[in-house]
C-alpha positions as CSV (number, residue, x, y, z in Angstrom):
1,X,65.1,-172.0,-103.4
2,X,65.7,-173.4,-100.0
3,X,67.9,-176.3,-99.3
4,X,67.6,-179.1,-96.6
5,X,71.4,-178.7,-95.5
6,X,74.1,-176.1,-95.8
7,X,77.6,-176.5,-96.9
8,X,79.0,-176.6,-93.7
9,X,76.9,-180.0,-92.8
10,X,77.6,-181.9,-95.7
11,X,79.4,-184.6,-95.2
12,X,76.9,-185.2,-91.7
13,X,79.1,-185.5,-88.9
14,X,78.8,-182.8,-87.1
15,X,78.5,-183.5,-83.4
16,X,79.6,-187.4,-84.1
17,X,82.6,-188.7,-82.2
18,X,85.7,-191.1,-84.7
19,X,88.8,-192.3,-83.2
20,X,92.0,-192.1,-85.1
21,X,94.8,-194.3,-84.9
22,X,98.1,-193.7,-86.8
23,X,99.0,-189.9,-86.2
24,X,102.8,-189.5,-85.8
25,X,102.8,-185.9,-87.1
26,X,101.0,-183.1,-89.4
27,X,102.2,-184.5,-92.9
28,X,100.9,-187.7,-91.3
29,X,97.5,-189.2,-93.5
30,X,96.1,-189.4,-90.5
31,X,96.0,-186.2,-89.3
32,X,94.9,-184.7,-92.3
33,X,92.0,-187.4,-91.6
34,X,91.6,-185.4,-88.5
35,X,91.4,-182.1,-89.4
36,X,89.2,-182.5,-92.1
37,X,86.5,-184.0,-89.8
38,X,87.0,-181.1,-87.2
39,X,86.4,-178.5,-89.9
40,X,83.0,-180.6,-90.1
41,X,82.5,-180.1,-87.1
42,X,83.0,-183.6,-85.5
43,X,84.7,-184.9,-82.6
44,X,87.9,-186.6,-83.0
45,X,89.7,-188.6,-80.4
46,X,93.1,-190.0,-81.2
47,X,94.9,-193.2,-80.2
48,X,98.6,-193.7,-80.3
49,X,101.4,-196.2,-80.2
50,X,103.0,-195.2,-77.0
51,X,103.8,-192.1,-73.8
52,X,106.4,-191.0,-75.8
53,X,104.5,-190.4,-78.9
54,X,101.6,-188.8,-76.8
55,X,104.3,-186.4,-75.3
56,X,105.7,-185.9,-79.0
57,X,102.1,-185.2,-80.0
58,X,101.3,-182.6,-77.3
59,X,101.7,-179.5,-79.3
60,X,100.5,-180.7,-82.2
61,X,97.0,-182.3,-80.5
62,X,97.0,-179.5,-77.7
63,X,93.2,-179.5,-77.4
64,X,92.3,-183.3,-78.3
65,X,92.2,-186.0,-76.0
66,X,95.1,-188.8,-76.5
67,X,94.8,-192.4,-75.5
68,X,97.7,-195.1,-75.8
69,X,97.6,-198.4,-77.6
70,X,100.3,-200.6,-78.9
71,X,98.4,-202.6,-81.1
72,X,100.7,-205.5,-80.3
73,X,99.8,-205.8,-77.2
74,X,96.1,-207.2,-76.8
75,X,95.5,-206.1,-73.3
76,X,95.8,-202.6,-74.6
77,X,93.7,-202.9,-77.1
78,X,91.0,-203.9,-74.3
79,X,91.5,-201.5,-72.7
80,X,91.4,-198.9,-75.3
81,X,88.0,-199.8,-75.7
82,X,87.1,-200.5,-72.1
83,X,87.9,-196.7,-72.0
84,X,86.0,-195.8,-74.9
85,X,82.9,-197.5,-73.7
86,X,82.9,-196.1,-70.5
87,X,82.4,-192.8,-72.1
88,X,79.1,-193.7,-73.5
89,X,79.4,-192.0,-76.9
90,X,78.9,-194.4,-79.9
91,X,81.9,-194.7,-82.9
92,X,80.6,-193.3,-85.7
93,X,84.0,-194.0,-87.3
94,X,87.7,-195.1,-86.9
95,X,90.3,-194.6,-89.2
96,X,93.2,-197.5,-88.8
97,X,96.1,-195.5,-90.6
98,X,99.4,-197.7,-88.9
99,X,101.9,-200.0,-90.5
100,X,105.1,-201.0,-89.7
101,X,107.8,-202.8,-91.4
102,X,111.1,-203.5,-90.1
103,X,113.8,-202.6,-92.9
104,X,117.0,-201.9,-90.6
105,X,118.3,-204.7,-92.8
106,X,117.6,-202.5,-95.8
107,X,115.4,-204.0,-99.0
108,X,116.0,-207.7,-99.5
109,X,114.9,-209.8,-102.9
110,X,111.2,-210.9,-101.3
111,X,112.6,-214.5,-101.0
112,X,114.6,-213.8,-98.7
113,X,112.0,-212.3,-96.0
114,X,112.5,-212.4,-93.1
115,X,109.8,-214.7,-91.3
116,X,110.0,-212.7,-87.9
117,X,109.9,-209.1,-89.4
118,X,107.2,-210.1,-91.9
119,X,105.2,-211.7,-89.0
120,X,105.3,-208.4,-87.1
121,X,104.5,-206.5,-89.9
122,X,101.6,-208.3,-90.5
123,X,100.4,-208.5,-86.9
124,X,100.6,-204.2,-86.8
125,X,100.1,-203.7,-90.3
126,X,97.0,-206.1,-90.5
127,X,95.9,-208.1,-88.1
128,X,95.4,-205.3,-86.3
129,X,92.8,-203.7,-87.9
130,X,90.8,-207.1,-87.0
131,X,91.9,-206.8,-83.2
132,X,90.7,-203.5,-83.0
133,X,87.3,-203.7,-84.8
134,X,86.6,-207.1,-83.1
135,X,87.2,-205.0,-79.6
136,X,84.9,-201.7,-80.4
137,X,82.7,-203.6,-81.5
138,X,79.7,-202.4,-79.0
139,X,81.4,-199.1,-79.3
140,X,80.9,-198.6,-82.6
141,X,77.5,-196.7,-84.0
142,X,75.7,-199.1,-85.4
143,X,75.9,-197.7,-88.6
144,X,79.7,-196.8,-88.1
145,X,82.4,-196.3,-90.9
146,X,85.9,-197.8,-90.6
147,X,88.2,-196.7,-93.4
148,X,92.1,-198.0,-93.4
149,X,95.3,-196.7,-95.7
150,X,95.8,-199.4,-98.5
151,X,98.4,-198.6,-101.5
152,X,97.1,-198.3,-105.1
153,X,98.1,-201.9,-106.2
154,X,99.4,-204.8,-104.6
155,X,100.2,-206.8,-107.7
156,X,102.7,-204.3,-109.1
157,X,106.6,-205.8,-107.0
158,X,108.0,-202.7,-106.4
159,X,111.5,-203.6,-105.0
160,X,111.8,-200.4,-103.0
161,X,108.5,-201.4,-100.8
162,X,109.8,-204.9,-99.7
163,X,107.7,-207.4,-98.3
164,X,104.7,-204.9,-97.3
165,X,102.5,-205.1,-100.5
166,X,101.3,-208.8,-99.6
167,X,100.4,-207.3,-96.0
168,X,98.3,-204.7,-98.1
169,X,97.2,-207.4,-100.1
170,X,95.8,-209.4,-96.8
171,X,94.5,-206.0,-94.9
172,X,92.7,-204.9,-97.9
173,X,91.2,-208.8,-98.4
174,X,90.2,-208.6,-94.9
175,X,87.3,-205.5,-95.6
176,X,85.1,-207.9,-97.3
177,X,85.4,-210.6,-94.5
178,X,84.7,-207.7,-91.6
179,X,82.1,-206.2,-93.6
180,X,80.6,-210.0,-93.8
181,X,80.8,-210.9,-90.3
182,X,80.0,-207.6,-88.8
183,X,76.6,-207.5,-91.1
184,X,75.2,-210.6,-88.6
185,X,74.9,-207.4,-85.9
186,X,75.3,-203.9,-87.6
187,X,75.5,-202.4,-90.6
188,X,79.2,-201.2,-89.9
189,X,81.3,-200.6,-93.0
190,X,84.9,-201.2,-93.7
191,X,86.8,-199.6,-96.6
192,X,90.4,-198.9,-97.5
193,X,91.7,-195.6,-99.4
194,X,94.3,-197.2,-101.9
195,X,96.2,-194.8,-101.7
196,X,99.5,-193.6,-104.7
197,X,103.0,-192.6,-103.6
198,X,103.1,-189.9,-100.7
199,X,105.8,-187.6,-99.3
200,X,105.5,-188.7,-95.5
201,X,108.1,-189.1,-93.1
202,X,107.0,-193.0,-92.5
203,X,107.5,-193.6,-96.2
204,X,110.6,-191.4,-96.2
205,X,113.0,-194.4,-94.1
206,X,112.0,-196.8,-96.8
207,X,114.8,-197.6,-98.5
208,X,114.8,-196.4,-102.0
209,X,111.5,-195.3,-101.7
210,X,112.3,-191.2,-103.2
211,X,113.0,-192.6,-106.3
212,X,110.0,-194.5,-106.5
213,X,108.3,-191.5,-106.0
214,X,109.9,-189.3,-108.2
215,X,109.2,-191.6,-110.6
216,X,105.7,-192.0,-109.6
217,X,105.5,-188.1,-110.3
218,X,106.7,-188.9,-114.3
219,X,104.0,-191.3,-114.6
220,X,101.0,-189.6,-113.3
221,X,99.4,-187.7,-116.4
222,X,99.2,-184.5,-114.5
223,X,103.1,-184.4,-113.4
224,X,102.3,-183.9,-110.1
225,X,102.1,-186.8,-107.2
226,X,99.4,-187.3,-105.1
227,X,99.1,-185.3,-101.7
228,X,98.2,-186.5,-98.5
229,X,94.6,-183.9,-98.2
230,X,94.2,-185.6,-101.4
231,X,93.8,-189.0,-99.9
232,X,92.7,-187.7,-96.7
233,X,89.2,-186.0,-98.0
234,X,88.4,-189.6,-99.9
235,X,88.8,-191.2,-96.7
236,X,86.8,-188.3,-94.9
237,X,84.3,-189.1,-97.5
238,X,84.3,-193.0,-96.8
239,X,84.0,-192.3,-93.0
240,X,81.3,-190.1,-93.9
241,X,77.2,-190.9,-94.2
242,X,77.3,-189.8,-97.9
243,X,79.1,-193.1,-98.9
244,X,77.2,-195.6,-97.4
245,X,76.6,-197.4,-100.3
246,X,80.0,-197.9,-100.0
247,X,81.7,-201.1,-98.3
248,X,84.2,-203.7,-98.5
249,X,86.3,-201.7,-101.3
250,X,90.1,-200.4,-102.2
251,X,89.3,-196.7,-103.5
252,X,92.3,-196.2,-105.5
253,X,93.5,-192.3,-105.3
254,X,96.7,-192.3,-107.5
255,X,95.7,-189.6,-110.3
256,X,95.7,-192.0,-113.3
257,X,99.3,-193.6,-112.4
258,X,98.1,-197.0,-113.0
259,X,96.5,-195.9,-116.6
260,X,99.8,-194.3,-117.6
261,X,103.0,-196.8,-117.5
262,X,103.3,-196.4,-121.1
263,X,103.6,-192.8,-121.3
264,X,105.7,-192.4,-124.6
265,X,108.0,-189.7,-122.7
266,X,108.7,-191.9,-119.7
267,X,109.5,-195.1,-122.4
268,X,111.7,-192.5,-124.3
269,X,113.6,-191.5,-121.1
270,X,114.3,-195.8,-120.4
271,X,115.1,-195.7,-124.2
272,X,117.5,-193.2,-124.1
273,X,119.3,-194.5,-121.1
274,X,122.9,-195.5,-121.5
């Protein structure tokens, strides 16, 4: 029996150049993102927040090129794709993997948010995914992915997250509307990986958020939480040509949390509590 492609060409992007935005280290979602589409054999180029992240970044990305762009800044998100289009090398994807939220206040009852930090948060946590698609928008293959990080549900108010879920709420929203507008000139997709409770060093300085995922860990039928490679190889898959049927969608990776609040030993536990 022969077969049209090998294992190693699978997922088709061999030889295809995505840019990644977001890495701030190895347990970071987005460089798992990365890694996985090297072992595919694609090209990778990475974008980051600032010099000093680029420096921090150096060892860690030793043989990958690193550009600079602080999303809140629009003239360097023009020039991050002045730069890319000067290269002549279509997007075949770009993985938006950033949020920010400032919580130096600690967690406050959502009513009191406040209007500045939510602002900001939504300009780099969501607006920005907009900025930049709007900007590689002749960069981008015309038949080019673009997958961002969502969280699994955006209806359930989980105190230890703050004010970010409605930003999720409005990034994850926006897919449908990108997908809609972009559709008048490409067939470029846009797609979030919904992603369950992960051990990363971003979610790590939110306040309260351990618990929250040791809990998450109780609920999950399999006792174990979700892992970054986990979410990483759906989003590799969604960046992928194997999932273009795929667009405007949340693809929730949490392991059955959501199907499992009612877990009799988890109510017992609640019960059982003084």
């Amino acid at each position: 029996m022969t077969h049209a492609s090998t294992p190693a060409d699978f997922l088709q992007v061999a030889g295809k150049r995505f840019l990644v935005m977001g890495v701030a280290n190895k347990k970071s979602v987005a460089y798992k993102i990365a890694v996985q589409l090297q072992q595919a054999g694609a090209e990778v180029l990475f974008s980051v927040r600032s010099e000093q992240r680029r420096e921090s970044l150096a060892k860690l990305l030793a043989n990958d090129r690193i550009l600079v762009c602080d999303v809140e800044v629009p003239e360097q998100i023009e020039q991050l794709a002045a730069t890319l289009a000067e290269d002549a090398v279509p997007l075949a994807g770009f993985v938006h993997s950033i949020a920010f939220a400032d919580y130096s206040e600690g967690i406050k009852p959502f009513h009191e948010t406040n209007r500045t930090a939510f602002l900001q948060a939504m300009d780099i946590s969501c607006f920005s995914l907009t900025a930049v698609c709007n900007a590689l928008k002749n960069v981008f293959a015309p038949d080019a992915s673009v997958v961002t990080i969502g969280i699994s549900t955006t209806r359930m108010a989980s105190e230890s997250y703050g004010y970010m879920a409605p930003i999720k709420a409005a990034l994850e929203s926006s897919l449908a509307f990108l997908t809609k507008s972009f559709s008048r000139f490409s067939k470029v997709r846009f797609n979030a990986v919904s992603a369950g409770l992960l051990k990363t060093s971003a979610s790590a300085g939110i306040p309260g958020y351990v618990d929250a995922y040791l809990y998450a860990e109780q609920v999950i039928p399999r006792g174990e939480a979700i892992t970054t490679d986990e979410v990483a190889s759906t989003a590799t898959f969604l960046l992928s040509p194997r999932s273009s049927g795929i667009t405007a969608q949340g693809i929730v990776v949490d392991a059955g949390m959501s199907t499992n609040y009612f877990d009799a030993n988890v109510i017992q536990k609640v019960m059982d509590a003084p």
